[in-house]
C-alpha positions as CSV (number, residue, x, y, z in Angstrom):
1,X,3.5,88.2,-97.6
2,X,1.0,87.9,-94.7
3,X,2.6,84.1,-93.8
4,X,5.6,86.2,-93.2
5,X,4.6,88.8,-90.8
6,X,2.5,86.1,-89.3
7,X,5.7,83.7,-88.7
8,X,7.8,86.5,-87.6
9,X,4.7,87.4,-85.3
10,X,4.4,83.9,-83.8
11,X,8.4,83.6,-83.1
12,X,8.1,87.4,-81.6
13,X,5.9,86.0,-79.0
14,X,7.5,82.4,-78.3
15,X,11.1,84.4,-78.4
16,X,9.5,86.9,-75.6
17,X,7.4,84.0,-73.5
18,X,11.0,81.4,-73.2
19,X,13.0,84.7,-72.5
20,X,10.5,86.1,-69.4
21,X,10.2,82.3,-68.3
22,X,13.6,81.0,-68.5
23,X,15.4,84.3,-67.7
24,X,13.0,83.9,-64.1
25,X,14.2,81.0,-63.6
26,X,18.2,81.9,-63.9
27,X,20.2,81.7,-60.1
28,X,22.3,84.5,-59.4
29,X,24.3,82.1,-57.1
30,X,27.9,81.0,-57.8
31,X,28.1,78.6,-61.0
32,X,31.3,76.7,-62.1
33,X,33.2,79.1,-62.9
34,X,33.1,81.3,-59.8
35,X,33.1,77.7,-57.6
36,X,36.7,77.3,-59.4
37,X,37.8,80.8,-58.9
38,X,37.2,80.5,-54.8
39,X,38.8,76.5,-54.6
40,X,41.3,77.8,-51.9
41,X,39.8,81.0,-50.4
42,X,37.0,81.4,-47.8
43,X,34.4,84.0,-48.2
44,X,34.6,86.0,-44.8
45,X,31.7,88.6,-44.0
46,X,32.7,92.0,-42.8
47,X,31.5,95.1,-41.7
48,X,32.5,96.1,-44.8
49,X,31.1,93.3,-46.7
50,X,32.4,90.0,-48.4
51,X,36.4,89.6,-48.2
52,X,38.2,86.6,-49.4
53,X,41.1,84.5,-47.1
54,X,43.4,82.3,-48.7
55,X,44.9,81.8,-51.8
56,X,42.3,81.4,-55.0
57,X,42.1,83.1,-58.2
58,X,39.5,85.2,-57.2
59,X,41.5,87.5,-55.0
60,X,42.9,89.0,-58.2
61,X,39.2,89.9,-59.8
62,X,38.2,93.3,-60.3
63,X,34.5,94.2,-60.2
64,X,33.1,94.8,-63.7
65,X,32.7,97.9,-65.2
66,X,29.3,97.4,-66.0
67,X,28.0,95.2,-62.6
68,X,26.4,98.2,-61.6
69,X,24.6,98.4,-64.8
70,X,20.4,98.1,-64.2
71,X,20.3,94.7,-66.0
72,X,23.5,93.2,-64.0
73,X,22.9,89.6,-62.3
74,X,19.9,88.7,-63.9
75,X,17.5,91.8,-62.3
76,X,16.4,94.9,-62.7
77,X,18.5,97.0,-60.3
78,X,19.6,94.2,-58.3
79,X,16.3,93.7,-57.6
80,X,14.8,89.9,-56.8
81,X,11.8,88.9,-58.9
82,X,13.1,90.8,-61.8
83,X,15.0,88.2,-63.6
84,X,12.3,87.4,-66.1
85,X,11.7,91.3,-67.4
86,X,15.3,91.1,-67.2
87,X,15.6,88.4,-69.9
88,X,12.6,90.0,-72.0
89,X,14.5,93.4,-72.3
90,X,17.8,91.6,-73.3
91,X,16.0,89.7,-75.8
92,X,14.4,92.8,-76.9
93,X,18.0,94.7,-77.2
94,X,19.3,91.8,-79.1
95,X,16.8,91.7,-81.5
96,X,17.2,95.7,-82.5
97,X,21.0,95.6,-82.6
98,X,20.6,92.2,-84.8
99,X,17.6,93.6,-86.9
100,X,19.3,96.9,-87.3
101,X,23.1,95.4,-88.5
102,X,20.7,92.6,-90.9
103,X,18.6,95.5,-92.2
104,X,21.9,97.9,-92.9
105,X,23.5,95.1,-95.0
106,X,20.6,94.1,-97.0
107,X,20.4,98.0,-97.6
108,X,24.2,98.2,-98.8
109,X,24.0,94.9,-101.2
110,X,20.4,96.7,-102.8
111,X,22.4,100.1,-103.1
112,X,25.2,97.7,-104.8
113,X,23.5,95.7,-107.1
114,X,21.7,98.9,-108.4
115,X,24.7,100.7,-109.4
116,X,25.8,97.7,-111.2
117,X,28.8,96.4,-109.1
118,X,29.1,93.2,-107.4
């Protein structure tokens, strides 16, 4: 039993150190998918900020609902620096709603096999 809580220890901390590193590390500038979506516009700055000219996929996007959101673009309130904290809080979030749904199903198949059904 203690091998166990000292694995699940060990992978807590490893899971916690690559998420704050990597997560640091992630560029909240254009990637592939966002290059494709511009091929035929130009990004123009205004006085009311970015607005795109020409014809390109990416005149039809919508903000996201949740791009506001205090974990959107790989920061803590769009803050620079964050990225990392970012990551270990996502982790962290990931690992409740995961542990949580694991736990509730290993509860419902004990419950099950007590009464006697399979």
């Amino acid at each position: 039993m203690r091998s166990r809580w000292q694995f699940w220890a060990v992978f807590a901390v490893v899971t916690l150190l690559i998420a704050g590193v990597v997560s640091y590390f992630a560029s909240s500038s254009p990637d592939g998918l966002d290059s494709t979506t511009l091929r035929g516009c130009e990004v123009v700055e205004t006085a009311d900020g970015e607005q795109l000219t020409g014809e390109c996929i990416a005149q039809h996007a919508e903000e996201h609902s949740l791009a506001s959101s205090p974990l959107a673009d790989y920061a803590i309130g769009g803050r620079d620096g964050t990225g990392g904290i970012a990551g270990i809080i996502g982790v962290l979030a990931t690992v409740v709603v995961a542990g949580s749904v694991f736990w509730l199903i290993a509860r419902s198949r004990k419950v099950t096999d007590r009464n006697g059904s399979s």
